[in-house]
Phi, psi and omega in degrees: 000140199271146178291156163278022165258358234224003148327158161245349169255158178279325186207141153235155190255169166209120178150182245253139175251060200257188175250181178206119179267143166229162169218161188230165174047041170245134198312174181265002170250128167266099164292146148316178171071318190294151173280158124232168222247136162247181213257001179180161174224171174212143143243154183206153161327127187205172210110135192256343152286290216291314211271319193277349183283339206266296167270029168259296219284338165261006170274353190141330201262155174276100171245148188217117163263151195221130188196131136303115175206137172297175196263061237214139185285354174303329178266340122353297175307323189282294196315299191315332187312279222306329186275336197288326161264017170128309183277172210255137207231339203304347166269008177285132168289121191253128199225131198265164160129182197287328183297137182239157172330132174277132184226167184224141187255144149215118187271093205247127163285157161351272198244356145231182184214170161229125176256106188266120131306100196240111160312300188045226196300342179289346167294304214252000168302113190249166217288309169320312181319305163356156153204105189295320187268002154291294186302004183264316194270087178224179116309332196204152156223134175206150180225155198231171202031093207268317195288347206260342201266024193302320174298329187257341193313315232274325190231033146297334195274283207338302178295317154282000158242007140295349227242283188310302211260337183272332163136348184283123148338125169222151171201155152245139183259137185284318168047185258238149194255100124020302150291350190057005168335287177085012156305154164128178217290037205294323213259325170277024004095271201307326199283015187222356177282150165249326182242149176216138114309104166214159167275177190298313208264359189285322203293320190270312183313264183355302181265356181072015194228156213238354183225138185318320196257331168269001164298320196273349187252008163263329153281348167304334155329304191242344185253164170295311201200120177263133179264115188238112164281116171239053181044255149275021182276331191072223188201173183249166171224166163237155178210113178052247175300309187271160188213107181258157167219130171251082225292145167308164188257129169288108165241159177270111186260131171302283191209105213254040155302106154071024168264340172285343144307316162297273188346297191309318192276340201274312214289288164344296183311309192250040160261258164023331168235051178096329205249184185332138210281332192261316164319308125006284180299335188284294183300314176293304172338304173290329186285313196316278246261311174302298221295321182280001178287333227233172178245108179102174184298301178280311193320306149337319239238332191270322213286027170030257218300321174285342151298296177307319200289345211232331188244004162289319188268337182267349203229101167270079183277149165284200218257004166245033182231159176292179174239187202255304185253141173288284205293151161313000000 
């Protein structure tokens, strides 16, 4: 088995690869029938693997993805983002047939937004789809939208804990159940987990419990370290007993598309190299906080000089910390 120095990757991802169309300036009641005009759009890369895979690899870091996507210009599109940004794509599966590259509409308000979802392939990405000895040769694995997976949920524990036997840190975000259910298969899940993601209302479903702090000790139960995002609020970690909190960064926000994602790649990155856990909570604060200057998940983010220039002015690490971009 390759050492973790001796890897070639830092992180490999497995999850789901679609676009995301925002529209802007549209009222906050939708009548039927009516045409109505928004006042802007983004297509932009989406998905909630593919964001965090897209800005963990332009913070720095060795990303290597695994997918199902049609054979479609959508899936063209996604891919070139995703390679354009550092990452390694080349296993990814392209599949011909009636299902297509998945896209998601968000329709944003004022003060809310409604997110229309066409799954297509991220649904049927199956266990087969895989390639267990790419994804292994990393440091770390993660995967996102656990309810969006119906085709692999069945062999999900089975993959992580190939992941887990291989030597790798794993970790996952759960993000939000379509059914609203909360069911499935978690607990054999948990026994190969190191990290869970969730955001305060993903956190309370998930655990059955209605208050934050018994929310966060029932899963501190089952996971090593629960990561809990509480938006501008900034975000929290549990490890048993201990608890760090990290306050959010004041920015003038855009768009808050794909910013719990941005969190999940600033927070990897520097679990992945070592360091401290409320550093961990600092560095996901700031991508998370870069990610809403921008329109869409990624855009902030494809801009080099505005990245360096935004995390130069927000990130002092001291001298027992990762630094924030790596790559040339």
């Amino acid at each position: 088995m390759a050492s973790a120095l001796t890897k070639r990757l830092d992180v490999t991802v497995a999850g789901e690869l679609n676009l995301d169309l925002i529209l802007y300036g549209l009222p906050e009641t939708l009548p039927p029938e009516r045409e109505l005009l928004a006042s802007g759009m983004a297509l932009t890369l989406g998905s909630s693997s593919a964001i965090f895979a897209h800005n963990l690899s332009r913070l720095g870091s060795r990303v290597g993805f695994v997918t199902r996507v049609g054979d479609d210009p959508l899936g063209s599109i996604a891919l070139e983002r995703l390679a354009q940004s550092g990452v390694d794509v080349s296993r990814v599966k392209r599949t011909s047939g009636s299902v297509k590259t998945g896209l998601t509409v968000i329709l944003a308000h004022e003060h809310n937004r409604n997110i229309l979802t066409y799954s297509g392939t991220m649904a049927e990405m199956c266990f087969e789809d895989l390639d267990l000895n790419y994804l292994s040769d990393s440091r770390h694995f993660h995967l996102s939208s656990f309810f969006l997976h119906r085709a692999l949920r069945p062999r999900m524990a089975e993959l992580f804990a190939a992941m887990k036997a291989a030597g790798l840190t794993t970790s996952l975000d759960v993000n939000d159940d379509p059914d609203d259910r909360w069911d499935g298969d978690f607990s054999t899940v948990f026994k190969s987990l190191d990290v869970i993601f969730v955001n305060e209302r993903e956190c309370k479903k998930l655990s059955g419990a209605g208050e934050l702090n018994e929310a966060t000790g029932r899963l501190a139960a089952l996971v090593p370290l629960v990561v809990v995002k509480l938006g501008q609020r900034g975000a929290l970690t549990r490890r048993g007993q201990e608890e760090w909190r990290a306050e959010g960064i004041a920015v003038e926000a855009v768009d808050p598309v794909g910013a719990g994602d941005s969190f999940d790649a600033g927070f990897i990155h520097q679990y992945v190299r070592g360091a401290e856990l409320e550093t961990c909570l600092r560095f996901g604060n700031l991508a998370g906080a870069l990610s809403v200057t921008r329109a869409g998940g990624t855009e902030a983010f494809r801009d080099t000089a505005y990245t360096e220039q935004f995390l130069k002015r927000h990130w002092s690490p001291s001298k027992n910390e990762a630094g924030a971009i790596t790559r040339a």
